[in-house]
N, C-alpha and C positions, 0 to 999 in steps of 0.2 A: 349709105345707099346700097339696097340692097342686091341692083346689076354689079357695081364694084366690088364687094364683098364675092362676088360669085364669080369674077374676072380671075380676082387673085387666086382663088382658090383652085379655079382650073388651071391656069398656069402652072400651079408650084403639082398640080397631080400630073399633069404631062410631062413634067421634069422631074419628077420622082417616078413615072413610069419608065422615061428613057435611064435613070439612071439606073432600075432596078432590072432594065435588060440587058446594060454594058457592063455594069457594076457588081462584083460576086459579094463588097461589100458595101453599101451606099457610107460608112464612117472615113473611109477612105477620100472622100471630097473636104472634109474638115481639117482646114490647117490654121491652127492661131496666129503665126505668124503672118501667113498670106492676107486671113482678114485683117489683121491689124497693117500692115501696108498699106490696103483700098482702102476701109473703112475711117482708119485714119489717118490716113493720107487726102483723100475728101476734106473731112473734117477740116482738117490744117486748112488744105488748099480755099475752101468757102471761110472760114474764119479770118484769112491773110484779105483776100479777095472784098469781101461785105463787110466785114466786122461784128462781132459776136450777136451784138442785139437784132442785125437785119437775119443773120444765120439762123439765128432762134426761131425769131417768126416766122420767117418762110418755112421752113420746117413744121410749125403747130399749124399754120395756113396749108400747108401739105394733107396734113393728115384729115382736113375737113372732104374728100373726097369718098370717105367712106361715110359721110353723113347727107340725108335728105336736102337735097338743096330747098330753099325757105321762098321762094321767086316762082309763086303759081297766078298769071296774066290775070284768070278769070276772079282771082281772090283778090286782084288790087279794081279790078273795072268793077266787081258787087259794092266794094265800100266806095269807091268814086259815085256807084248810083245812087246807094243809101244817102250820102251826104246831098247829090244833087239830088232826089226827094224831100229830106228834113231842109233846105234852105228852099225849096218852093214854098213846105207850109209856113214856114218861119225865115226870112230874108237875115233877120238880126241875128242867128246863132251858130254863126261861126265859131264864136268864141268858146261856146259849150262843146262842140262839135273838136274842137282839137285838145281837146281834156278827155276823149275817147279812147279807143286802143284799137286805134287808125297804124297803117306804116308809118312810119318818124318824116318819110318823105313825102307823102302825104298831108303829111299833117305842117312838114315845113311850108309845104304850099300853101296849105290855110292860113297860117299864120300871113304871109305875102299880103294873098290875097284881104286879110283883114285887116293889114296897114295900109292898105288902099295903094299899095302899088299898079303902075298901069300896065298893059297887058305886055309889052315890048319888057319892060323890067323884068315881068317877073320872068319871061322865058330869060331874058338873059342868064340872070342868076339861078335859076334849076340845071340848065346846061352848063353854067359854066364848074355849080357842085358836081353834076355830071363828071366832065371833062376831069377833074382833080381826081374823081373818086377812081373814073378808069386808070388814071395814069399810076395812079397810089396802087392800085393793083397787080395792070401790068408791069408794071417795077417788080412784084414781087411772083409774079409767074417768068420773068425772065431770070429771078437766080435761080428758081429752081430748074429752070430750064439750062442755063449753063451750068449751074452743079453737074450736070450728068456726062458730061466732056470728062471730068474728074476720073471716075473712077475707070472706064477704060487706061484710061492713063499710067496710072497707077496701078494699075493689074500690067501692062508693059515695063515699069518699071520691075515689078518684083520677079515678072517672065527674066528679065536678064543679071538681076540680081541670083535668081536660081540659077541661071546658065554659067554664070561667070563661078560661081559654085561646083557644077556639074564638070566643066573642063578643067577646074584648078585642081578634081579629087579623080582625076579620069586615071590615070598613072600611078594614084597611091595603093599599095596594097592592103586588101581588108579593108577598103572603102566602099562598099558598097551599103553599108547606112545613108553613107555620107552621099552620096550618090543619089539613093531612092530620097532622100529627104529634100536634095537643091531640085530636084526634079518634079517633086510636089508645088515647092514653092514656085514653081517657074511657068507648071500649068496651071493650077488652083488659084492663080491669082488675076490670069487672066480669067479663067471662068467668073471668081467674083466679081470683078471689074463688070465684065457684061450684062452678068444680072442686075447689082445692084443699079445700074444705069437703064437697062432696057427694061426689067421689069418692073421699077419703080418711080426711078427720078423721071424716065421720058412719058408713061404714062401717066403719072399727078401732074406735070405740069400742062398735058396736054388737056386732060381735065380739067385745071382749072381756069385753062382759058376759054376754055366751052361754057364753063359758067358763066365766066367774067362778063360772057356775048351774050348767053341768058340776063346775065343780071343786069345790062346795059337796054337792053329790046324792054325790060318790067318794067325802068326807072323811064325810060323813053313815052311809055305809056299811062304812067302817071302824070308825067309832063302836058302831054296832050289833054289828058281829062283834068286837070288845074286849068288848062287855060280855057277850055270849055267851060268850068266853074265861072270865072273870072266874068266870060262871055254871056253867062245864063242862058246859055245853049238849051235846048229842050233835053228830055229824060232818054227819053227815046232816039235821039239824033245821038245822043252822047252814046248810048249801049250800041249802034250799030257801028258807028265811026270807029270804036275802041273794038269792038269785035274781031273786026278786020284784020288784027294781030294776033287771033287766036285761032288754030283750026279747027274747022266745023265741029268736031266729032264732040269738041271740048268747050262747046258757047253753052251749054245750057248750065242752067242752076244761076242765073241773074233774070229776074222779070222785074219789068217797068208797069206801072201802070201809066197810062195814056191817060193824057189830060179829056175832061169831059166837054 
């Protein structure tokens, strides 16, 4: 998605501007050891925490933030009209109709619909895949969301890991390596800590619970024009009813023809 891809990128130029007005060197922020602290101290901590296979996925389900969400209202009400047009001219071809390249949930509803479930069913069963499908998600917007506790953390731990460095070499002579070194590690590691939390973990997971509410209001609207199906509602009653979900600016590009 192309606002996200333009978020991160301003971010990391604001903080490469402030670092190239306080910084005489910006290589002076890079500590290996520091990162490996956070980054894998994280790691551990989400691996101990979820266990490898939920860690994985949350993570590849992370990275879908930088991709076009697939959840456009007006693209599920056009093929909800198409289908309720082709079963006016034809009442029998359902069954052709879900052999299309319909939404899968869409087309779950056809199929309902064609085993002659009654209209109380089938809402049960679309909400109740609903309900499953949110909870299977939020599940996994909530590790990523506590992942990001992690690395602050762990940027505190290496802060006093360098301290405890820094006053154990305060006394020694000719320590001042030893000194500028526990002193990198004690602030670089908070810095890591913050970024990798504030400008990453706390904004994907916040994103992808905005989808999630996207992607719940789509499937909500499928629901409705399935059991308009069911109902043989009119063409026209179904495109204004299901409108109503979208804002003006964005209703057009579905026409009905009106029955004569």
């Amino acid at each position: 998605m192309k606002s996200n891809i333009i978020g991160v990128i301003a971010s990391f130029i604001i903080v490469a501007l402030a670092i190239q007005d306080t910084l005489p060197n910006s290589l002076m922020l890079f500590n290996l050891v520091g990162l490996l602290v956070v980054v894998g101290g994280t790691f551990a901590a989400g691996v101990v925490s979820y266990g490898m296979d939920d860690f994985y996925k949350t993570f590849v389900i992370g990275f879908k933030v930088f991709s076009k969400p697939k959840m456009n209202p007006m693209w599920a009400i056009s093929q909800l009209m198409e289908i309720t047009q082709e079963l006016e001219r034809n009442p029998n071809s359902i069954s052709q109709l879900r052999k299309r390249n319909y939404h899968p949930f869409i087309i779950d509803g056809l199929r309902l619909i064609e085993n002659d479930f009654s209209r109380d069913k089938i809402e049960e069963i679309m909400f109740l895949d609903l309900a499953q499908r949110n909870e299977r998600h939020l599940h996994e917007v909530e590790i990523l969301k506590n992942l990001s506790k992690y690395p602050p953390a762990f940027g505190m731990i290496g802060t006093v890991i360098g301290l405890i460095g820094l006053l154990n070499n305060m006394n020694v002579k000719g320590a001042e390596l030893v000194i500028g070194s526990s002193m990198a590690i004690a602030l670089l590691t908070t810095f890591y800590g913050l970024v990798l939390a504030n400008y990453f973990l706390v904004p994907m997971s916040d994103n992808l619970f905005h989808r999630l509410n996207l992607h719940m209001q789509f499937r909500k609207i499928i629901i409705e024009g399935i059991l308009m199906l069911k109902d043989k509602e009119d063409p026209l009653y179904i495109r204004e009813l299901l409108a109503v979900h979208v804002k003006p600016s964005e209703r057009s590009g579905v026409t009905v023809t009106a029955k004569a």
